[in-house]
N, C-alpha and C positions, 0 to 999 in steps of 0.2 A: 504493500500500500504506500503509495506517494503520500510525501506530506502535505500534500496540498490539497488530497483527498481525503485525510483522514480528518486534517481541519473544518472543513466543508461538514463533514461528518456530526463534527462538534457544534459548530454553528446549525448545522440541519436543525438537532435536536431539540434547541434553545428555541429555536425560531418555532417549532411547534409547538410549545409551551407558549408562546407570546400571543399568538394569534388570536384567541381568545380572549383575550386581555386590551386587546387595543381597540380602538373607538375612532372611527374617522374624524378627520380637522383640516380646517380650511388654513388656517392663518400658518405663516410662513416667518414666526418671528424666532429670531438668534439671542434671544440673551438664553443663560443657559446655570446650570449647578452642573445637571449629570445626565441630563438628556438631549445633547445638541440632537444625534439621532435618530430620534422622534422626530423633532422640529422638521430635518430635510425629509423624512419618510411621511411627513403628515400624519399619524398616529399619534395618540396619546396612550398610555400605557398604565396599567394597572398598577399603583404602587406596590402590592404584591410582589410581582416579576419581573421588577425594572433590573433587577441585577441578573437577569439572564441571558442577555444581552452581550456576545462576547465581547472584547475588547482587540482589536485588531492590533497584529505587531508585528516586526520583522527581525526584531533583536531573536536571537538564539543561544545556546549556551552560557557560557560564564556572563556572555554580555546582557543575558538576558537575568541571570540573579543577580547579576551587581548595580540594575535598574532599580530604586526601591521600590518605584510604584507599579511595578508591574509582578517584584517578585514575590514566588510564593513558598519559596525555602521547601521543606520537606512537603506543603502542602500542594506542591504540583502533584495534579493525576496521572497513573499509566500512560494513558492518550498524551497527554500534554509534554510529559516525558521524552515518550518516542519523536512527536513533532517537533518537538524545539531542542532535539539533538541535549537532552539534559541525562539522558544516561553515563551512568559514571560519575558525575558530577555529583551527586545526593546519593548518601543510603538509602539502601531499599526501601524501607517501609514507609508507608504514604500516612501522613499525620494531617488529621482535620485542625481545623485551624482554632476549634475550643482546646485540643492538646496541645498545638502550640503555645495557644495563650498560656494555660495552666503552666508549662513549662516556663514561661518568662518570667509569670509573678513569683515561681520560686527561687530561678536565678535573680530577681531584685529585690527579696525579699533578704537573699545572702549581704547586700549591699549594706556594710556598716552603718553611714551617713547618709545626710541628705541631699549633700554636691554629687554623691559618688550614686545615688538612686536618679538623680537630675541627669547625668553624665552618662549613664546606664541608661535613660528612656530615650537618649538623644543620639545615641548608637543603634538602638532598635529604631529608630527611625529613619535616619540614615542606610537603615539593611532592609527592612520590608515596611513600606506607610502602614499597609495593613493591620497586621500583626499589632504597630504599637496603637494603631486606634482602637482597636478590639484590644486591648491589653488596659488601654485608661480608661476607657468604658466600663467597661465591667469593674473597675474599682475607679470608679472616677473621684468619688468623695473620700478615698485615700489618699489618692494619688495629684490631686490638684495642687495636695499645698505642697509637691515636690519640683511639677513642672512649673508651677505661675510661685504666684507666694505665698509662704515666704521664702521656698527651695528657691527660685529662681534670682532670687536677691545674692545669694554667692556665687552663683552661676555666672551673675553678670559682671559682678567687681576682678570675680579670675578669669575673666574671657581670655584673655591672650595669653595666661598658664596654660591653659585647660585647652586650647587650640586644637583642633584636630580636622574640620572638613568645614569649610565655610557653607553657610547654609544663608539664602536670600541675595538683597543687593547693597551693596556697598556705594555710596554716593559720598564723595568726598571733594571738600572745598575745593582743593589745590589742581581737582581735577576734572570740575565743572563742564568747563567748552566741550566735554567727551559724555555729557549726561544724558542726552537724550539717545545715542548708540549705546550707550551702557543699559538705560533701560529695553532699548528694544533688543540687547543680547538675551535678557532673560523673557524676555518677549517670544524669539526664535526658538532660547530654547526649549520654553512650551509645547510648541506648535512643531517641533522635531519628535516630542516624545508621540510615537504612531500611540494613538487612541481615538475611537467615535468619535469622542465630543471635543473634538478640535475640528476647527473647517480651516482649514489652507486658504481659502480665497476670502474668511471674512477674521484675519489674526487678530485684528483691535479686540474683537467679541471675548479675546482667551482668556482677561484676566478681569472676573468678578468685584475683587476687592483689594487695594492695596494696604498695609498697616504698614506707618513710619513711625519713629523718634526722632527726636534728635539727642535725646540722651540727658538730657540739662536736670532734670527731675524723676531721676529710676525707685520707683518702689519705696519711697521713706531713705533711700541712701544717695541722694544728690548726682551729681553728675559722674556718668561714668564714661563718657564717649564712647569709642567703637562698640564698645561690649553690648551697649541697649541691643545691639544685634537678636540678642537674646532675649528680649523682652517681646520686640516685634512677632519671633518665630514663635515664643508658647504664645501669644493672645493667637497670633494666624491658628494654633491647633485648638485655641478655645472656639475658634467658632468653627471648625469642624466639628469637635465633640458636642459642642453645643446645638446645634443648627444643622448641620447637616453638609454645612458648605465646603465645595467640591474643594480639598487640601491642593490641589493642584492649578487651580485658578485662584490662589492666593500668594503673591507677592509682598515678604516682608521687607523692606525698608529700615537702615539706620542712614541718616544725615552725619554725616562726620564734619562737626563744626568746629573742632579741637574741644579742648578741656582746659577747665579750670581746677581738676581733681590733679594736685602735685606729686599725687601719691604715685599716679601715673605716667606724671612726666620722669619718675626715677626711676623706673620700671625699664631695664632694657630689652625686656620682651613687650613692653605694650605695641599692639600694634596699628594703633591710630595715627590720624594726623595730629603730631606734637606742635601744637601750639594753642596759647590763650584762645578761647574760646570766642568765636565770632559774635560779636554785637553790629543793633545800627542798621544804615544802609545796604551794606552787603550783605548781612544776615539777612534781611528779607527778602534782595533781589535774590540769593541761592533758594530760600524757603520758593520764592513765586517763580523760579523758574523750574523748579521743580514739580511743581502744582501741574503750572503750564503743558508741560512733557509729558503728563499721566494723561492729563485733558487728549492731548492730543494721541496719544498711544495706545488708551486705554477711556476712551470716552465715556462708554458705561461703567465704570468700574465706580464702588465706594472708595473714598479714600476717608481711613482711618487715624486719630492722631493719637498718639499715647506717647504719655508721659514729658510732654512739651513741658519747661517752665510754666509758672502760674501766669507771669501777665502777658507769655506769649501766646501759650493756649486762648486765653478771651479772645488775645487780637486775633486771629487767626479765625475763631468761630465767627466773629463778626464780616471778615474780610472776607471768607470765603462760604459764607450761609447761602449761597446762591447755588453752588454744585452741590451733589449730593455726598457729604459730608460730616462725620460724628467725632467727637472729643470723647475718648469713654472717662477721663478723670474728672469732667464735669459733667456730663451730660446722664453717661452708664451710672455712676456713683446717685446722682440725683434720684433719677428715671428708678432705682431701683428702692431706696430709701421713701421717695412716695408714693411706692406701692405698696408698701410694707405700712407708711402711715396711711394712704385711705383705706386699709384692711383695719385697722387698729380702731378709728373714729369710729368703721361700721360698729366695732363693738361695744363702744363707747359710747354711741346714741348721741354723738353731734354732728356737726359738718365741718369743711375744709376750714370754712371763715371764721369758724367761732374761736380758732388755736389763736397762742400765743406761744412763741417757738421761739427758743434759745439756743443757740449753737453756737457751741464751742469748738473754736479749731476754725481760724477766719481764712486758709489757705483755700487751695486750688477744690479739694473735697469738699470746704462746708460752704463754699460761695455756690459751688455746682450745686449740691443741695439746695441750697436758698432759692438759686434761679428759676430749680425744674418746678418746686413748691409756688413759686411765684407765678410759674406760668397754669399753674394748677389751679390758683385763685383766681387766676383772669379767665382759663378757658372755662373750668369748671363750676364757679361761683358769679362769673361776670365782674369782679371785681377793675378797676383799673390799674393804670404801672402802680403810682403811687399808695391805693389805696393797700394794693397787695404787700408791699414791701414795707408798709407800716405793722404788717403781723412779724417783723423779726427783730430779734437782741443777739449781736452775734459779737463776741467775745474772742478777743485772741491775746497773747502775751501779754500787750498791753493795758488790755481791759476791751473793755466796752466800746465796740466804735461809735464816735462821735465824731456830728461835724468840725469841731475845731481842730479834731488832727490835720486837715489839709491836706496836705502834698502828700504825709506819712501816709495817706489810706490811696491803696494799689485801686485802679477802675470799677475792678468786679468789688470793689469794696462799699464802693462809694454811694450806692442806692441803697444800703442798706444803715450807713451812721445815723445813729438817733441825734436831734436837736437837740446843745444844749442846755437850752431853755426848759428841754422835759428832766432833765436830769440832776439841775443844778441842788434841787433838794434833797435827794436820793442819799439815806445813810450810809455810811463807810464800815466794813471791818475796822478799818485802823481811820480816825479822823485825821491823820497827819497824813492818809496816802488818797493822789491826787485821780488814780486810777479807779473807776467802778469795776473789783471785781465779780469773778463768778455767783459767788453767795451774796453778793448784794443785789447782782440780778435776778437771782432768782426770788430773793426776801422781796424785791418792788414789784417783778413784771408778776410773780404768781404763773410760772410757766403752765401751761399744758403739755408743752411737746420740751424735749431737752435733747436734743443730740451733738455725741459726740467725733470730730473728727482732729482730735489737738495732738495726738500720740502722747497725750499727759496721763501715765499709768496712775489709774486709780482716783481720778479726779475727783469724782461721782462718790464723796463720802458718805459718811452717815449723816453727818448734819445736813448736808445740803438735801440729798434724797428725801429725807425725811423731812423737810422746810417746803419743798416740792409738793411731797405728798397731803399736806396738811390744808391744801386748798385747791382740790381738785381730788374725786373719785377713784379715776381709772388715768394716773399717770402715765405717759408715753415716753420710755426711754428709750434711745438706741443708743448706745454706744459703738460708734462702728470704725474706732482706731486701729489696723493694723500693726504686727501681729497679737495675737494673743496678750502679751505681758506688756504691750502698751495700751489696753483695751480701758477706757476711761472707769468701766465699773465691773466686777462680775456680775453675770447675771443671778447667782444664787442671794448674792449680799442686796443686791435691786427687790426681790422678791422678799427677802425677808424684812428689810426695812419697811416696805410699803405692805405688808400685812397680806402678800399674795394678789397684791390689787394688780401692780405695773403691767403694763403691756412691752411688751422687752424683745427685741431685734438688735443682734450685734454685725460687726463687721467681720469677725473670726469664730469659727466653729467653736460653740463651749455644748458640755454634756446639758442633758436636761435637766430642771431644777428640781430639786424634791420641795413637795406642798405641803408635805404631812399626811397621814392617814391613806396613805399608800398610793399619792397623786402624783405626774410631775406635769411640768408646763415643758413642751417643746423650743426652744429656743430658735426662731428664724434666724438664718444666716443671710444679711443683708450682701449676696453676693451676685456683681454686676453679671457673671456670667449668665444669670436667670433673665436675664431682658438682650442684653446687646448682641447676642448673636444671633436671635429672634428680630432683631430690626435690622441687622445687615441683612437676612435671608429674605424679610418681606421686601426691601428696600429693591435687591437685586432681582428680584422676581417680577418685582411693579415695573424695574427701570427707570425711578424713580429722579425724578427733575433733580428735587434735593430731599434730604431728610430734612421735613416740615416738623415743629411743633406740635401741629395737631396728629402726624402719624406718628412722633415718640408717647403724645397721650392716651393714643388709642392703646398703644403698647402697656403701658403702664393701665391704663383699666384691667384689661383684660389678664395681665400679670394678677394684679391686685382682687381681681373675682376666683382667681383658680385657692385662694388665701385658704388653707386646710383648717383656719379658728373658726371660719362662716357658721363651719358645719358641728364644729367641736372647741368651744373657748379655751380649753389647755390646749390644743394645736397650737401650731407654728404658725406668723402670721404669712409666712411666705410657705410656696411648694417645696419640697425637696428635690436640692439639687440632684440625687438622683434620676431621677425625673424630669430635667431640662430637656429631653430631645422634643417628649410629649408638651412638655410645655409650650417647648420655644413654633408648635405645631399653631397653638392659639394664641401665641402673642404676634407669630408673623401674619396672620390667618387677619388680625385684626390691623396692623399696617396696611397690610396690601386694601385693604377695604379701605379705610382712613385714603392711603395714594388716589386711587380708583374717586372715591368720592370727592376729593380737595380738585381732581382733574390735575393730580401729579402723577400720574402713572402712561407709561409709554411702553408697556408691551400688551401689542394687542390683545395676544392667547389670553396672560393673564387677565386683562378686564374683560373679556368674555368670559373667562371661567367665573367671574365675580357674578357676570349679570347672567349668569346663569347659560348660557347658549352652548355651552362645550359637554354637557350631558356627564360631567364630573363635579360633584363639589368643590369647592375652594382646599378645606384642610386636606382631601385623599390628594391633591394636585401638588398641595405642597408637600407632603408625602413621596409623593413620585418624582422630585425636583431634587430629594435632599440626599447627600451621597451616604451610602454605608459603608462601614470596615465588613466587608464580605471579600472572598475570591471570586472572580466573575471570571467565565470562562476565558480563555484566549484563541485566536483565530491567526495565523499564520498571515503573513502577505507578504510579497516580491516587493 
């Protein structure tokens, strides 16, 4: 038997499985996760069997396991064996890819540490996608805080120790005039790797979403230049695991702007570009000619910002809110924190506008919070700018912002300083000090809502909790400082304090709290990954002008209904991460609708499938869009 018959063989088989499954379709639209296809065949396809579907290749032998995303290590078939010349190459016995998995999590489970379990998932990645997405899935809420953080926070300060396979794109100042061929090398080399869901004749369509840095603000540890490398790569595999989004039409990005981290300039292995950190002029013309180059190379794609400094992030969201565009350190952090409060208020028996809300921690986190809450009183209460940003007291080292700081208070600050005219009476802990702290905010304003984002371990004392609690029911804490030991309060000491009253969402995994009498309260994990890969999946599905406002609030509704207290008030006020893929099924299910209805959405299919005329619902469609850690057959080609 020829190998080009026996492939045929394999493809036959697949294709009589499909057939059944597919539904005629008129429209002819290319955006794409994991069905391009489809699209050129006119079918749509049963989410069931979309991975039966071979994947066309011409790689063979060694060249074909040293592909990650096509290899399938011990899990090649007989058939597949013989066709792609892999005999010899693998031991005999053919292992399903739940034995692979089991076999990984025991080899990482050997792994002492948490750089060397980080360093460990980033080699299996490197050797089969597969494998290691079916390996974080199935223990995903173990395994998150090794890939993102707080594992990825040492990952990224030893990036150029720990060197071993460069992974994404590297854009560096000194090397600019060559950036738009730089990006479209990894453009080409997409569109080289043989699979379906590439089209040769339409390359722009190949990349989904891009995530950049530039490195100025990594994780709670400042500036780390080259290394954010790293940061870009795990968020790109969070919204795979999250979403569904095809790993292969994600483009991460670091911006190599130099560094202001000296620790690195001594480092004779760093390997970035050694110099003071770009400011100013050039710093924005590299940032917008960068923009520019995606614009043009990748026109439908998201482009993602993480971990920009704080007052560059604002600019940047402002400057660029016309593409389709997200900030996850303000916009994810927010977006996810008032879902978890309008879960809370439901239980509470008030509304958006009755809070009064304190937040501590006046950086990049709790401005983002403020803003998305802000936009939650105008869309969802009618409120206006001003009246909305009158429900905040937000506190940072200094105290209290007030207008009289001036200049001291950063943009995103600045709609939020109280007059000091409302304040000038307000008692003092100490009457010699000129600052209103925390507990004197909370003794005037009588919070409702208290959130933390200061990384001040332990803030959330007893006094103050209990000063809180004394004029208000059903206190809303969240504490949601990264990691764990700079988490403003435990949540057991939250509970106990307020008499089992508090409604409680942190920002770091804690166990659940004992109630007494053989109760506990489930602790929500106010964790961005529950919303933001759900609104890149609806965003790329709609094709979306830009990420509006009203489709990150659709998102957040609909996050916020799925809330496990609705139904049970010791629940969590959020889903379990677990649970994200299902989730992020109904939160993108409710953007694409939100795009659709704002008339921000530009693929056809998808707005028929909304209004109904594709003979599929909207969530089996998103379903059928979203990519799985499966083996999909392979098909041979010249």
């Amino acid at each position: 038997m020829s190998a080009m018959s026996s492939s045929s063989g394999l493809l036959r088989r697949s294709s009589l499985r499909l057939q059944a499954a597919r539904v005629p379709r008129s429209s002819t639209s290319a955006s794409a996760l994991g069905g391009r296809r489809y699209v050129h065949e006119e079918f749509m396809v049963d989410p069931r069997d979309k991975n039966l579907l071979p994947i066309k290749t011409n790689l063979r032998g060694s060249a074909l396991l040293n592909n990650p995303r096509l290899n399938k290590g011990a899990g090649f078939t007989r058939e597949e064996r013989q066709v792609f010349n892999l005999e010899g190459f693998l031991p005999y016995d053919v292992h399903s890819l739940e034995k692979q998995a089991r076999r990984a999590w025991n080899q990482l489970l050997k792994q002492p540490s948490v750089i060397l379990k980080h360093a460990f998932l980033a080699s299996l990645r490197d050797q089969n996608q597969v494998l290691f997405y079916k390996l974080m899935q199935d223990h995903l809420k173990e395994l998150l805080g090794v890939l993102y953080t707080p594992g990825a926070a040492e990952a990224v300060a030893n990036y150029s120790n720990l060197f071993r396979r460069p992974i994404g794109c590297f854009i560096s100042f000194p090397n600019q005039d060559g950036m738009k061929s730089q990006l479209e090398g990894h453009l080409m080399d997409v569109n080289r790797t043989a699979d379906y869901t590439y089209d040769q004749e339409k390359m722009k369509d190949a990349i989904d979403l891009v995530v950049v840095t530039d490195s100025e603000a990594i994780l709670g540890i400042g500036d780390q230049g080259v290394g954010g490398i790293t940061i870009s790569t795990s968020k790109s595999a969070l919204y795979t695991l999250g979403a569904g989004i095809n790993p292969n039409r994600i483009l991460p990005v670091v911006l190599d702007c130099g560094t202001d981290n000296h620790a690195l300039f001594s480092d004779p292995l760093y390997m970035g570009w050694k110099r003071t950190r770009l400011r100013g002029r050039n710093y924005d013309q590299f940032v917008d000619r960068f923009i520019k180059s995606c614009r043009e190379l990748f026109p439908n794609a998201i482009i993602h910002f993480e971990d920009f400094g704080m007052a560059n992030a604002h600019r940047f969201m402002e400057k660029y809110k016309d593409i389709p565009m997200f900030n996850d350190d303000i916009q994810g952090t927010g977006a996810v924190a008032l879902a978890a409060l309008l879960a809370a208020i439901r239980l509470s028996g008030s509304k958006l506008s009755d809070q009064r809300i304190v937040i501590y921690g006046a950086g990049s986190a709790g401005m983002g919070i403020a803003d998305q809450i802000k936009d939650g009183l105008m869309i969802l209460d009618g409120l206006d700018k001003n009246e909305a940003a009158r429900r905040f007291w937000c506190v940072d080292r200094n105290g209290l912002l007030v207008e009289s700081m001036g200049n001291a208070l950063r943009h995103a600050q600045m709609a939020y300083a109280r007059p000091d005219e409302e304040v000038k009476d307000w008692k003092r802990q100490n009457e010699d000090q000129n600052a209103i702290r925390l507990l004197d905010v909370i003794r005037e304003v009588k919070p409702t809502v208290l959130i933390g984002t200061s990384t001040h371990s332990r803030a959330f004392n007893e006094e103050l909790i209990k000063e809180m609690a004394k004029h208000v029911d059903r206190p809303i804490i969240f504490p949601m400082s990264n990691p764990t030991a700079l988490c403003e309060v435990d949540p057991q000491d939250a509970m106990d304090w307020t008499e089992g009253k508090a409604l409680v969402a942190t920002g770091s995994p804690f166990y659940p709290v004992n109630l007494g009498n053989g109760k506990t309260y489930q602790v929500a994990q106010t964790n961005n990954a529950l919303i933001y890969p759900a609104l890149g999946l609806g965003a790329i599905l709609a094709r979306a002008r830009t990420i509006s406002p009203s489709m990150l609030m659709a998102g957040v509704h609909a996050l916020s209904s799925l809330s496990p207290a609705l139904d049970n008030p010791e629940a969590s006020l959020l889903p379990d991460l677990a649970d994200v893929r299902d989730v992020s099924v109904v939160v993108a299910a409710a953007v694409v609708r939100q795009a659709v209805a704002d008339g921000n959405a530009q693929d056809d299919t998808t707005v028929a499938v909304v209004k109904g005329e594709k003979g599929q619902n909207l969530e089996d469609y998103i379903r059928s869009r979203m990519w799985d850690a499966v083996y999909r057959p392979l098909e041979l080609v010249d």
